[in-house]
Structure formats: structure tokens, C-alpha cells
C-alpha positions as CSV (number, residue, x, y, z in Angstrom):
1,X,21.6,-1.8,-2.4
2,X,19.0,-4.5,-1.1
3,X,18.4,-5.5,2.4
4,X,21.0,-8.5,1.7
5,X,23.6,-6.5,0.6
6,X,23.1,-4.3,3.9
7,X,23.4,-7.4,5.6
8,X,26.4,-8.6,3.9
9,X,28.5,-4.8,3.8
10,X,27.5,-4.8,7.9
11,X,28.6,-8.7,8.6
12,X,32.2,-7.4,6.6
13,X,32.6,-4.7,9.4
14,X,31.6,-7.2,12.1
15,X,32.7,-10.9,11.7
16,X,32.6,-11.5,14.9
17,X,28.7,-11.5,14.5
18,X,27.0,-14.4,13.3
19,X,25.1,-13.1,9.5
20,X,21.5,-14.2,11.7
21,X,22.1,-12.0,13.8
22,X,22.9,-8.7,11.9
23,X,20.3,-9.9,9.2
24,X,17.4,-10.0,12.6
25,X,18.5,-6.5,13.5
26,X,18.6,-5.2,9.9
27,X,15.3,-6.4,9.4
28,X,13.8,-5.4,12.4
29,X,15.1,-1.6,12.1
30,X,13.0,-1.5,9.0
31,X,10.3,-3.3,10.1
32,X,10.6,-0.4,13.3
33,X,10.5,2.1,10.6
34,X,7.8,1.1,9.0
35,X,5.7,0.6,12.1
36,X,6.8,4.3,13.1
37,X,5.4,5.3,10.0
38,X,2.0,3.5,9.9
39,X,1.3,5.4,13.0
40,X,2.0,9.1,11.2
41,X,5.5,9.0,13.6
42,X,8.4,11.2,12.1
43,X,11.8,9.3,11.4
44,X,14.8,11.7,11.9
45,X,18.3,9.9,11.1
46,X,20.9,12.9,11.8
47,X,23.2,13.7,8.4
48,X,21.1,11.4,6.5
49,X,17.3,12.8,6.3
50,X,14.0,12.0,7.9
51,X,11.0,10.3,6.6
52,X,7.3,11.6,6.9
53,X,4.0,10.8,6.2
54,X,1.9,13.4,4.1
55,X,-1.8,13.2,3.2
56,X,-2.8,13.5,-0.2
57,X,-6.3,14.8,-1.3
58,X,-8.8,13.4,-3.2
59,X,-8.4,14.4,-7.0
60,X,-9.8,13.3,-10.3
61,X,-7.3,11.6,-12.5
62,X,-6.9,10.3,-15.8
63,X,-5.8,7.2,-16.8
64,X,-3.2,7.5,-19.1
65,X,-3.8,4.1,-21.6
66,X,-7.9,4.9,-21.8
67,X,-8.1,8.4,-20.8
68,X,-10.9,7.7,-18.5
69,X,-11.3,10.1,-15.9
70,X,-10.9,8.1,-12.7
71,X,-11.6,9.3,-8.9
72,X,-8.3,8.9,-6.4
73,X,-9.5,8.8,-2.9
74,X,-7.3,10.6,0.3
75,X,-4.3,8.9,1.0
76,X,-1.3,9.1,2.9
77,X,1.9,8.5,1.6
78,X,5.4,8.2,2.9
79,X,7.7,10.9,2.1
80,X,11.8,11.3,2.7
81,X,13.6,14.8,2.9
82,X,17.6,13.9,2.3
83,X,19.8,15.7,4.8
84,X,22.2,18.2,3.9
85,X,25.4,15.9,4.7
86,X,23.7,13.2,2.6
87,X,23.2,15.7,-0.1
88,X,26.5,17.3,-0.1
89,X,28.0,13.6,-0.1
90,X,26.4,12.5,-3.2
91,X,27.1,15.9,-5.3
92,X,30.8,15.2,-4.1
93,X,31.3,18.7,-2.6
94,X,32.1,16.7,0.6
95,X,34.5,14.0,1.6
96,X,34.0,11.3,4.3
């Protein structure tokens, strides 16, 4: 699902809301997020998962077409843990 097809599934609950509107606050709860994130915040979204930020070491890697050996610097990365509802929704063991 893309950000538009949020949009569109939200503005089908809500058509009293103009698509703008829905489509600023869509927008700007990932642009939140990702702020949240920049700064090392957690992002806990009850029955659905949380996102985290984890640091990765410096390694030596290879690159897989020349198989040169090639140095990866520290890095953070985002990271997302699903949430047991989530989890238990999409293996089907439980219904809405």
C-alpha cells in the first residue's frame, strides 16, 4: 500500500473530509515519524509494533560483483519489531 492508497482507503471512511486534508495529516504523521526517528526517539503504535533505531558497527565487507573487500563505516539504521496482534492478524490465527 503507498501513501496515496492510505489517503484514498482513509478519505472512503471519512467523506466528509476534504482528500487535502487527510493527505496533510497522512503526510505529516510520517514525516513526525521520521523526525522521531532521526533523533534515536522510539515509535510504539499499540497492537501494531514499534520502530527503533539500532547502530551498526564498522565491518569489512565484500562486494559481491568484484569481490573487493570494502570498509562499511558505523551506522544507524531504523528497525521495526511487529506486535503480537499484527502478527497473529497476518498468520490468520486471529479475526478482526
Amino acid at each position: 500500500m503507498t501513501k496515496r492508497e492510505l489517503v484514498a482507503k482513509v478519505q472512503a471512511e471519512f467523506p466528509d473530509n476534504r482528500a487535502v486534508d487527510i493527505a496533510f495529516a497522512v503526510y505529516r504523521m510520517f514525516d513526525a515519524m521520521t523526525e522521531a526517528l532521526e533523533r534515536g526517539e522510539r515509535i510504539d503504535v499499540r497492537d501494531f509494533g514499534n520502530f527503533t533505531v539500532r547502530s551498526r558497527k564498522a565491518r569489512q565487507a565484500r562486494n559481491p560483483r568484484t569481490t573487493e573487500a570494502v570498509k562499511l563505516k558505523e551506522r544507524r539504521v531504523p528497525f521495526f519489531k511487529v506486535g503480537k496482534e499484527l502478527k497473529e492478524r497476518v498468520a490468520g490465527k486471529r479475526n478482526v
